[in-house]
GUMAR-426125 format. One record per atom (N, C-alpha, C): residue number from 0; chain; atom name; x, y, z. Coordinates in nm, 4 decimals, padded with zeros to 6 digits. Atoms other than C-alpha are relative to their C-alpha. Layout:
REM GUMAR-426125
<r seq="NUM" mol="A" atom="CA" u="X" v="Y" w="Z"/>
...
***
This chain:
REM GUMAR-426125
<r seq="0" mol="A" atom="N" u="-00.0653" v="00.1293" w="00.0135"/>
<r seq="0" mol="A" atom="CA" u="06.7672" v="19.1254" w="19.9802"/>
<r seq="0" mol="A" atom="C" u="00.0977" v="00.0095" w="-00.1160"/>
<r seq="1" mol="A" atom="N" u="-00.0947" v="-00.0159" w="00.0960"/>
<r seq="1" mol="A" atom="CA" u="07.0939" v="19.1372" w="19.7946"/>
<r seq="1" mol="A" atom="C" u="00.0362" v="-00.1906" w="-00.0769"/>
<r seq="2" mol="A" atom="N" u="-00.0456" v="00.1596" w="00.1230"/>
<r seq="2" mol="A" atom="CA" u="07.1577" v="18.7843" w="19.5119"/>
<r seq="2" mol="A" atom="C" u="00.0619" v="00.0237" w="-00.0601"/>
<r seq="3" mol="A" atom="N" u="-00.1143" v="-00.0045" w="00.0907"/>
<r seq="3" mol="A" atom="CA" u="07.4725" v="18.7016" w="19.4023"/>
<r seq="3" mol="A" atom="C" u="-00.0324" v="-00.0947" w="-00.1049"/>
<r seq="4" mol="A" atom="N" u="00.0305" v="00.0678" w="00.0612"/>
<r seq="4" mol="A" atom="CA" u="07.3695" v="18.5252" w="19.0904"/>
<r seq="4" mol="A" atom="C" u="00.1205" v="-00.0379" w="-00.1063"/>
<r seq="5" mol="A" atom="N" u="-00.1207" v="00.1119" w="00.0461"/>
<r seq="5" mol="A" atom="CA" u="07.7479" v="18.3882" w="18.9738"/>
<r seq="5" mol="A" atom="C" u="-00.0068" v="-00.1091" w="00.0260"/>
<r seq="6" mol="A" atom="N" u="-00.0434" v="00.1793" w="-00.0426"/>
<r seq="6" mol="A" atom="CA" u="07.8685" v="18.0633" w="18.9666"/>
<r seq="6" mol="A" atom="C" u="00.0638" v="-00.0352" w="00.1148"/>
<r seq="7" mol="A" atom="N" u="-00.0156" v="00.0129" w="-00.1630"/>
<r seq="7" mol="A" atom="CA" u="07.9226" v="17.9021" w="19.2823"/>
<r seq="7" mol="A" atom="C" u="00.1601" v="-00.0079" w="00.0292"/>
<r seq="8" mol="A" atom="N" u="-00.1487" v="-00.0306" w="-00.0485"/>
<r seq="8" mol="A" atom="CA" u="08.3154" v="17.9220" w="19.2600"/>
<r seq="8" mol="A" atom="C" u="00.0439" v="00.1388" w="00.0202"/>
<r seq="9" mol="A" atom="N" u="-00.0677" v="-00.1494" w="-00.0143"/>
<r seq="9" mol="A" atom="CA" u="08.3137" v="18.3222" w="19.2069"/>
<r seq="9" mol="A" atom="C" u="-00.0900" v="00.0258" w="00.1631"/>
<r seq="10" mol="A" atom="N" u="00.0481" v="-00.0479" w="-00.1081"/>
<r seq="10" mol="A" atom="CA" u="08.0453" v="18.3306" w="19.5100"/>
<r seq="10" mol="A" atom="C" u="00.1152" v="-00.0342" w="00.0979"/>
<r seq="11" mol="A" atom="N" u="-00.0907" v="00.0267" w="-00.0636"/>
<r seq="11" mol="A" atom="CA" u="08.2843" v="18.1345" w="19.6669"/>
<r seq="11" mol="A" atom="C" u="00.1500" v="00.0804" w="00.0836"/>
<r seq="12" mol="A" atom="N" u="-00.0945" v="-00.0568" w="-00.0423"/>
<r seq="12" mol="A" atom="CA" u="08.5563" v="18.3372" w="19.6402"/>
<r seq="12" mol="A" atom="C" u="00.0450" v="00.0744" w="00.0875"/>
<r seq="13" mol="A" atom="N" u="00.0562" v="-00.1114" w="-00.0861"/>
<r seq="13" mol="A" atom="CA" u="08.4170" v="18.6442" w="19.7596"/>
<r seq="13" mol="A" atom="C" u="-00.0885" v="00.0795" w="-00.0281"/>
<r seq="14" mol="A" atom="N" u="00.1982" v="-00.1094" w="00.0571"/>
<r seq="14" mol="A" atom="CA" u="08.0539" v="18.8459" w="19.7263"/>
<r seq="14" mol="A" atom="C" u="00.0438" v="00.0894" w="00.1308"/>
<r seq="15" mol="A" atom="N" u="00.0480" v="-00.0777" w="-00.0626"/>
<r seq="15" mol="A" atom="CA" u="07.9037" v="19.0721" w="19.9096"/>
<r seq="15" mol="A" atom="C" u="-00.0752" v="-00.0693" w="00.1393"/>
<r seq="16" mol="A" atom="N" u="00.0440" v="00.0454" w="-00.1367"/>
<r seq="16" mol="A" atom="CA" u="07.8314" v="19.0658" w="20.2877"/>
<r seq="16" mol="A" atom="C" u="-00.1489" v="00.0112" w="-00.0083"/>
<r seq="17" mol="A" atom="N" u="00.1468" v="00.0238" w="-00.0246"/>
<r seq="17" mol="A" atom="CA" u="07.5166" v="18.9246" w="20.3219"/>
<r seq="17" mol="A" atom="C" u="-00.0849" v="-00.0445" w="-00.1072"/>
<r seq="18" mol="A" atom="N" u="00.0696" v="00.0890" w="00.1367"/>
<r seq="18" mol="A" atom="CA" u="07.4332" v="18.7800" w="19.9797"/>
<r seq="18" mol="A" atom="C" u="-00.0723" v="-00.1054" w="00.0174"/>
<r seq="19" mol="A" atom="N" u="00.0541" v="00.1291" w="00.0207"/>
<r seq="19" mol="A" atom="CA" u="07.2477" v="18.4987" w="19.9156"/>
<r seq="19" mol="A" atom="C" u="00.0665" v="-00.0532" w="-00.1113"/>
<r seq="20" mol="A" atom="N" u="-00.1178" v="00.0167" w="00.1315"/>
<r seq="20" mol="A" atom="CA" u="07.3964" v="18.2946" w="19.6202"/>
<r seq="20" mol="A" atom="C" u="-00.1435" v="-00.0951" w="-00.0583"/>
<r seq="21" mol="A" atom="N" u="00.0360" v="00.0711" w="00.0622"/>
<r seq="21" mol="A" atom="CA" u="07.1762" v="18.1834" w="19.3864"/>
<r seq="21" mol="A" atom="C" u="00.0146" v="00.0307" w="-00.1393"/>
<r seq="22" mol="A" atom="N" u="-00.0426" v="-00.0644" w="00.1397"/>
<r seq="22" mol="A" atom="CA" u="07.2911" v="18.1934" w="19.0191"/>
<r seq="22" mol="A" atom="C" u="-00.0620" v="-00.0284" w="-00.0914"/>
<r seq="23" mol="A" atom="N" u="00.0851" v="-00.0386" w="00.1241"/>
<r seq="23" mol="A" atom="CA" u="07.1801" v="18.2715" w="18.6820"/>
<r seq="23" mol="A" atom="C" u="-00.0712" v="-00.1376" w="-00.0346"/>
<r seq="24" mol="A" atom="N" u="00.0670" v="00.1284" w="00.0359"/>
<r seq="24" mol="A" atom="CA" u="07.1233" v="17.8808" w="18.6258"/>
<r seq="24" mol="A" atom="C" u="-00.1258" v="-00.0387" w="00.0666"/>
<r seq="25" mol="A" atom="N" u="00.1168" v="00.0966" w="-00.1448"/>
<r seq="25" mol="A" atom="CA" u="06.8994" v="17.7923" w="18.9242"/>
<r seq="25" mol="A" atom="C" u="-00.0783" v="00.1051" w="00.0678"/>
<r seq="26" mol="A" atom="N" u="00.0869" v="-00.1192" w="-00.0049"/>
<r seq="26" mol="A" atom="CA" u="06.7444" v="18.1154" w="18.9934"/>
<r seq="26" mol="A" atom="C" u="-00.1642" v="00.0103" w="00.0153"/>
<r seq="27" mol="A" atom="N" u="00.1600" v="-00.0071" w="-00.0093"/>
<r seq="27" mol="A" atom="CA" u="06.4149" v="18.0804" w="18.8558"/>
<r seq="27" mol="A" atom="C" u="-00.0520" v="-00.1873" w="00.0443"/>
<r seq="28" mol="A" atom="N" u="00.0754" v="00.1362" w="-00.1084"/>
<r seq="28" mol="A" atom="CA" u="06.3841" v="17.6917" w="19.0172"/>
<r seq="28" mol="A" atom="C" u="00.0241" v="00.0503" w="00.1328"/>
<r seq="29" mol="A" atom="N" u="-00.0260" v="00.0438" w="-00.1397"/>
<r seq="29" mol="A" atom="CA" u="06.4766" v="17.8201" w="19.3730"/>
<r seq="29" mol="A" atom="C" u="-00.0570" v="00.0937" w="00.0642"/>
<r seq="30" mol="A" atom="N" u="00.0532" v="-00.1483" w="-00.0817"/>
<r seq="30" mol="A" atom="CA" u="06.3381" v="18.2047" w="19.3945"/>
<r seq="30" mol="A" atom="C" u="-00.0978" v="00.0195" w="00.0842"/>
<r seq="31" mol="A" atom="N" u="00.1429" v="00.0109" w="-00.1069"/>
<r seq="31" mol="A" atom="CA" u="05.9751" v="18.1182" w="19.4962"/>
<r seq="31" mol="A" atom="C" u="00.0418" v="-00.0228" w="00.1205"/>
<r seq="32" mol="A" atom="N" u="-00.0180" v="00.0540" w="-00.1746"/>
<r seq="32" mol="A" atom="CA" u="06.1024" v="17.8789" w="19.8176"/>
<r seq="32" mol="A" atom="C" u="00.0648" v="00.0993" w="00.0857"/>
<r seq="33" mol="A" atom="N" u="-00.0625" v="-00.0993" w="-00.0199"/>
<r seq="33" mol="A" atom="CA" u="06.3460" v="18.1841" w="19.8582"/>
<r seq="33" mol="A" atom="C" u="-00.0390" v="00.0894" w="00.0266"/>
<r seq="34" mol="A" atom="N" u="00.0590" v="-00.1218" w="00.0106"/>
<r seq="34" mol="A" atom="CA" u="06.1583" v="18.4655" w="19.7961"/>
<r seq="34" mol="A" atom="C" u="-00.1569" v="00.0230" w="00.0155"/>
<r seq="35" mol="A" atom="N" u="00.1624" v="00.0398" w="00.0066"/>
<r seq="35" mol="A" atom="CA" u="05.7817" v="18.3650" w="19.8439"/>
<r seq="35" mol="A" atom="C" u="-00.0462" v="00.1309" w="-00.0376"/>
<r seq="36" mol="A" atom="N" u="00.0785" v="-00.1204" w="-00.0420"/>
<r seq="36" mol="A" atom="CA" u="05.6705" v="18.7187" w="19.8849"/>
<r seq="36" mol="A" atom="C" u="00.0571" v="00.1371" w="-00.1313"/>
<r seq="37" mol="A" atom="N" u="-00.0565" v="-00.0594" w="00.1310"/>
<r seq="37" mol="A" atom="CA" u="05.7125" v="18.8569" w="19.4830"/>
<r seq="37" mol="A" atom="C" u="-00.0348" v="00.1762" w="-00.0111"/>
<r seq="38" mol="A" atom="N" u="-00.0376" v="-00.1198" w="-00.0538"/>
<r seq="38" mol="A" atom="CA" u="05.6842" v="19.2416" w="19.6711"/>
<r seq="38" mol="A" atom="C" u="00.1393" v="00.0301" w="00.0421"/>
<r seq="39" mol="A" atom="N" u="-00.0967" v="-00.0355" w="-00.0992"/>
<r seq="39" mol="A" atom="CA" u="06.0213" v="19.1999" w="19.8586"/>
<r seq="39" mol="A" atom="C" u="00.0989" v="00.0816" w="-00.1328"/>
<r seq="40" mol="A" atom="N" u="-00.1382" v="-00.1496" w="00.0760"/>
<r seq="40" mol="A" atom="CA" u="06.3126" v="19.4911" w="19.7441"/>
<r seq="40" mol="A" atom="C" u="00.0951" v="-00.1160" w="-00.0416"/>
<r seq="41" mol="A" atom="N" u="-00.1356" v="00.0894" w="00.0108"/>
<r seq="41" mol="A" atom="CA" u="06.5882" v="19.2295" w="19.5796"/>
<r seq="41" mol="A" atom="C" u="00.0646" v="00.0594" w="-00.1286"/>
<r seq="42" mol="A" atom="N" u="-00.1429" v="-00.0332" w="00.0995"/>
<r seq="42" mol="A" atom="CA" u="06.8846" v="19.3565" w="19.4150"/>
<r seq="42" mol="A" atom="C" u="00.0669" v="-00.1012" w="-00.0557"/>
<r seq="43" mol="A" atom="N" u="-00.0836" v="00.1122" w="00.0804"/>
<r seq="43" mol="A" atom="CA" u="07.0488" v="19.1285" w="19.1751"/>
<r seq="43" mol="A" atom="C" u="00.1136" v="00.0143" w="-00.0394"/>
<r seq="44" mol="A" atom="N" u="-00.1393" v="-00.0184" w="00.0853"/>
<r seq="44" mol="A" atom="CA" u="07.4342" v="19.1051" w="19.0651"/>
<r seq="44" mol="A" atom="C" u="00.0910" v="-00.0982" w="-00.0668"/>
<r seq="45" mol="A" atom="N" u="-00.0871" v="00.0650" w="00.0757"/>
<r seq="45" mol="A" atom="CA" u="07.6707" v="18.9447" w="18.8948"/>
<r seq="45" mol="A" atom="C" u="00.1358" v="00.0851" w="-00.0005"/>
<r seq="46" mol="A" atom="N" u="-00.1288" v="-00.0375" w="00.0116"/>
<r seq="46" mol="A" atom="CA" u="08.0271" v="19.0124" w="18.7856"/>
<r seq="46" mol="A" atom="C" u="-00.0139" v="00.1722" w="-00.0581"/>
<r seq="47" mol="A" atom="N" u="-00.0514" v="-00.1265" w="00.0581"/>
<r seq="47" mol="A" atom="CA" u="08.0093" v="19.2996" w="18.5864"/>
<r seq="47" mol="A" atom="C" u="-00.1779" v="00.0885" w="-00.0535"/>
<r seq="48" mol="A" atom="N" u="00.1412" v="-00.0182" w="00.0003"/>
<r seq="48" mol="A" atom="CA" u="07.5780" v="19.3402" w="18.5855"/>
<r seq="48" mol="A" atom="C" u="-00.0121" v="-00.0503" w="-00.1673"/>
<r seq="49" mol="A" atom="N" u="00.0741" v="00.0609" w="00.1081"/>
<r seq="49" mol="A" atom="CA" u="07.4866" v="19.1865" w="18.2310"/>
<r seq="49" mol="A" atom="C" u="-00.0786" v="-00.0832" w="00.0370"/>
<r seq="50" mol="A" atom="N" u="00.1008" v="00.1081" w="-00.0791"/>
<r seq="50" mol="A" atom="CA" u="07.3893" v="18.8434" w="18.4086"/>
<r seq="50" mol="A" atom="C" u="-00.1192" v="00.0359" w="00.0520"/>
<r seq="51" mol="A" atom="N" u="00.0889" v="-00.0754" w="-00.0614"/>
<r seq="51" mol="A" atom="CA" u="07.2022" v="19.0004" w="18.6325"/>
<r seq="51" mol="A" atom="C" u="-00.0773" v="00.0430" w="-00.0205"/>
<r seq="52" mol="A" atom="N" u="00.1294" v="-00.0827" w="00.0831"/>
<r seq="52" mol="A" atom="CA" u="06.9937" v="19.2234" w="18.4146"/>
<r seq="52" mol="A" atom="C" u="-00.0566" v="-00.1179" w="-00.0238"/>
<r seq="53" mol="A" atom="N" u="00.1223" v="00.1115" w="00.0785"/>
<r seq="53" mol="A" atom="CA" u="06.8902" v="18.8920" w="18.2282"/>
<r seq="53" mol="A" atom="C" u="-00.0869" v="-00.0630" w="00.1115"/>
<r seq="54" mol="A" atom="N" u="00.0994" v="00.0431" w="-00.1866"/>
<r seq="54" mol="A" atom="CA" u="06.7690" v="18.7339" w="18.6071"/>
<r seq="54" mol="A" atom="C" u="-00.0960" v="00.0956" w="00.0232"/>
<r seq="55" mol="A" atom="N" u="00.1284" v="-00.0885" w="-00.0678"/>
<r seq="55" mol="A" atom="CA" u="06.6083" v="19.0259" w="18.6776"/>
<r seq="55" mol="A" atom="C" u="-00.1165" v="00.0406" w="-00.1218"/>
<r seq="56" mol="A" atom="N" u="00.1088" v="00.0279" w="00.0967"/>
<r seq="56" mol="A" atom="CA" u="06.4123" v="19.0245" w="18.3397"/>
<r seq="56" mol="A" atom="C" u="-00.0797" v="-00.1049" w="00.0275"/>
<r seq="57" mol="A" atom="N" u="00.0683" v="00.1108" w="00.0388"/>
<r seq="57" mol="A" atom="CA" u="06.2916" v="18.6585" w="18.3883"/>
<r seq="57" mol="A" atom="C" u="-00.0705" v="00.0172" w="00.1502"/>
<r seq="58" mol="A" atom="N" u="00.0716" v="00.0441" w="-00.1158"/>
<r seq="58" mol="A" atom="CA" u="06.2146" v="18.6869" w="18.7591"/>
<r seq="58" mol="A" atom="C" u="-00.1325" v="00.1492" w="-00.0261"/>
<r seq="59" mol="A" atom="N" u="00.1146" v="-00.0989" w="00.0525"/>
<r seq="59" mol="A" atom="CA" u="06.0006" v="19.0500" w="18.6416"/>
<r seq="59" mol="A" atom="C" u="-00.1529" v="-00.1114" w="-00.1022"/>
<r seq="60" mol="A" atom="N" u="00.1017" v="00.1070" w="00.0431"/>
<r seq="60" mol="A" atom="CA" u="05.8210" v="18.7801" w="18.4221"/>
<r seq="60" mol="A" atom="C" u="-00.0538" v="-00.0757" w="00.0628"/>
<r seq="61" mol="A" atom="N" u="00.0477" v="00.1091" w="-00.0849"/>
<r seq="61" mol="A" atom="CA" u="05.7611" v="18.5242" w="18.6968"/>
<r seq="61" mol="A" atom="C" u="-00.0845" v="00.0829" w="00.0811"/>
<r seq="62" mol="A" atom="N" u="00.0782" v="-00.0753" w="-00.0050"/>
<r seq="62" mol="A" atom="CA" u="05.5718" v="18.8294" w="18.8259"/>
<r seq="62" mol="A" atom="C" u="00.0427" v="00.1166" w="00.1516"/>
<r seq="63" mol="A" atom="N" u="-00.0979" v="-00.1014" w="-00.1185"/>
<r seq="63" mol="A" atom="CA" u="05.8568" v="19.0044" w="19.1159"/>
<r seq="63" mol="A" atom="C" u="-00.0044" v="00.0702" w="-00.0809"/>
<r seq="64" mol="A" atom="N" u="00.0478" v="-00.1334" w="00.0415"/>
<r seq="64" mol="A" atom="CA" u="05.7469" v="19.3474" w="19.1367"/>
<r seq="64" mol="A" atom="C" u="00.1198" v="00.0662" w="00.0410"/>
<r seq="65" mol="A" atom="N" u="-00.1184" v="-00.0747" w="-00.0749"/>
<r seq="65" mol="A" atom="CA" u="06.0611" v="19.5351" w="19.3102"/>
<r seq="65" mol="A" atom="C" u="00.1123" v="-00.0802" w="-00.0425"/>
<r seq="66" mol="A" atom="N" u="-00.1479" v="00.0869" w="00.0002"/>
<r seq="66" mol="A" atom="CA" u="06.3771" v="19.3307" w="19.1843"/>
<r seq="66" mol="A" atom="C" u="00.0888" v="00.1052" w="-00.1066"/>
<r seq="67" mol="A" atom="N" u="-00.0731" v="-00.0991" w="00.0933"/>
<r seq="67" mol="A" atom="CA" u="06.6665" v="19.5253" w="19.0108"/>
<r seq="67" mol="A" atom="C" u="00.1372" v="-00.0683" w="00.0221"/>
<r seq="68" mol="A" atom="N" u="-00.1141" v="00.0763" w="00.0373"/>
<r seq="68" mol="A" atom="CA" u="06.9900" v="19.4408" w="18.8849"/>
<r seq="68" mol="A" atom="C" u="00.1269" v="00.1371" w="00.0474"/>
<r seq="69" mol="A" atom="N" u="-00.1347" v="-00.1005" w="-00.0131"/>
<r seq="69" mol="A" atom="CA" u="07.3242" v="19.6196" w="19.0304"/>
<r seq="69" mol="A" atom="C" u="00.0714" v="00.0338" w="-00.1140"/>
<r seq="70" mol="A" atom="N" u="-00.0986" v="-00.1028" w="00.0897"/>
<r seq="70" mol="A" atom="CA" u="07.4755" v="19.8837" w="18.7706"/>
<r seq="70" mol="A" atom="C" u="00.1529" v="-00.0508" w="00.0844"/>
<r seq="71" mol="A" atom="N" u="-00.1517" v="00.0176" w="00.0066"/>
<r seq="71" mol="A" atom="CA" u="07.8265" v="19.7257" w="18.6989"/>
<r seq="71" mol="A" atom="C" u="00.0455" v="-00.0535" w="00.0940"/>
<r seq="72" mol="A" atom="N" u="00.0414" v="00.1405" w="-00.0485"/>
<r seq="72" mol="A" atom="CA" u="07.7633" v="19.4542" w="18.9087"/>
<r seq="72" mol="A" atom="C" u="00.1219" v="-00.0277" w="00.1499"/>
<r seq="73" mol="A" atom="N" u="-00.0530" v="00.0448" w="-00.1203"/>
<r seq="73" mol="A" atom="CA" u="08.0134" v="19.2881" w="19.1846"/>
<r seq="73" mol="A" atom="C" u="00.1258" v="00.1025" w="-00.0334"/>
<r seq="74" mol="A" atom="N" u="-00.0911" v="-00.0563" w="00.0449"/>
<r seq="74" mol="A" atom="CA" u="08.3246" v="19.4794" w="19.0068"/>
<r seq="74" mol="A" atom="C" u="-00.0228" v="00.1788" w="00.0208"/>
<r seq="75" mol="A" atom="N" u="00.0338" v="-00.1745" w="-00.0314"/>
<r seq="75" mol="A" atom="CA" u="08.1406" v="19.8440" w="19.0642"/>
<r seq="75" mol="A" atom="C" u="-00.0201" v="-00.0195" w="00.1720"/>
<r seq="76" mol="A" atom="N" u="-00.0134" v="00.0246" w="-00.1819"/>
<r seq="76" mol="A" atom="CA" u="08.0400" v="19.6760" w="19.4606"/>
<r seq="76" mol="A" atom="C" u="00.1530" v="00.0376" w="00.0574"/>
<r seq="77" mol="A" atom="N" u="-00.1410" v="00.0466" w="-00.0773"/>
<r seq="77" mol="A" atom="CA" u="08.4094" v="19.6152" w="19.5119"/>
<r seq="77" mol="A" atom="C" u="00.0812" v="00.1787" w="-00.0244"/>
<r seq="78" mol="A" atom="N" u="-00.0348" v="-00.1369" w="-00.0219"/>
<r seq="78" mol="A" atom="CA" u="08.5008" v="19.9838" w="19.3946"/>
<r seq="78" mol="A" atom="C" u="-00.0365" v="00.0957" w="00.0576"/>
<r seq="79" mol="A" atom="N" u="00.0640" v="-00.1140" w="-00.0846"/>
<r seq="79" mol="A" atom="CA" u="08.2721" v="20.1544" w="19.5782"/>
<r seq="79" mol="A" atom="C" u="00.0719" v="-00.0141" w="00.1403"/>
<r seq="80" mol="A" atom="N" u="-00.0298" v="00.0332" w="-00.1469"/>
<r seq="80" mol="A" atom="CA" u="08.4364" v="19.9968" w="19.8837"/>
<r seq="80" mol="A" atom="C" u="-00.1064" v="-00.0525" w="00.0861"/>
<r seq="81" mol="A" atom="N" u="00.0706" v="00.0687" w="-00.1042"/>
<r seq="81" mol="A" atom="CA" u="08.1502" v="19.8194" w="20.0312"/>
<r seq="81" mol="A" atom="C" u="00.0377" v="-00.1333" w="00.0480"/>
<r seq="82" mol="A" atom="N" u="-00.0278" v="00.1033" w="-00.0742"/>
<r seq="82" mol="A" atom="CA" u="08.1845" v="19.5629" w="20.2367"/>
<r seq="82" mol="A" atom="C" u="00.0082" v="-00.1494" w="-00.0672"/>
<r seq="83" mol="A" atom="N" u="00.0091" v="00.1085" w="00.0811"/>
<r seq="83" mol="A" atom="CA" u="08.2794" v="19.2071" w="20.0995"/>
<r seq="83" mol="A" atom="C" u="00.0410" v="-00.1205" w="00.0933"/>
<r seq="84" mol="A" atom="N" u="-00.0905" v="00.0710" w="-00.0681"/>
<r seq="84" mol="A" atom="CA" u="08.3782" v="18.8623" w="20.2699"/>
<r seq="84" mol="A" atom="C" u="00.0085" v="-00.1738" w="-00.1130"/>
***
């Protein structure tokens, strides 16, 4: 499960195909209804991965075992050439 955790004008703009958007603010109120199952694989990003890391610290605390934060975040996505819309 890939989470774009920007603000809802950069999700807006353009993420990653197949994101979900929930951002750094609202994150840890929405992940449970989202994510019930604190095993699932979820990759976290942001603009440039700082954000991100901090999300994926707090949701590691809320007790998600598998979550990780994208190295160099939506800006390293978009150079690799993966897919975006």
């Amino acid at each position: 499960l890939l989470i774009d955790t920007r603000e809802a004008e950069e999700f807006a703009a353009e993420h990653a195909v197949g994101a979900l958007h929930l951002s750094k603010g609202v994150i840890e109120l929405k992940i449970e209804p989202t994510v019930p199952d604190t095993s699932t694989h979820v990759i976290c990003y942001c603009g440039g991965g700082y954000r991100s890391a901090l999300v994926v610290d707090n949701l590691q605390k809320m007790g998600y075992t598998n979550v990780l934060s994208l190295a160099g975040g939506f800006k390293a996505w978009k150079a690799a050439g993966l897919p975006t819309e």
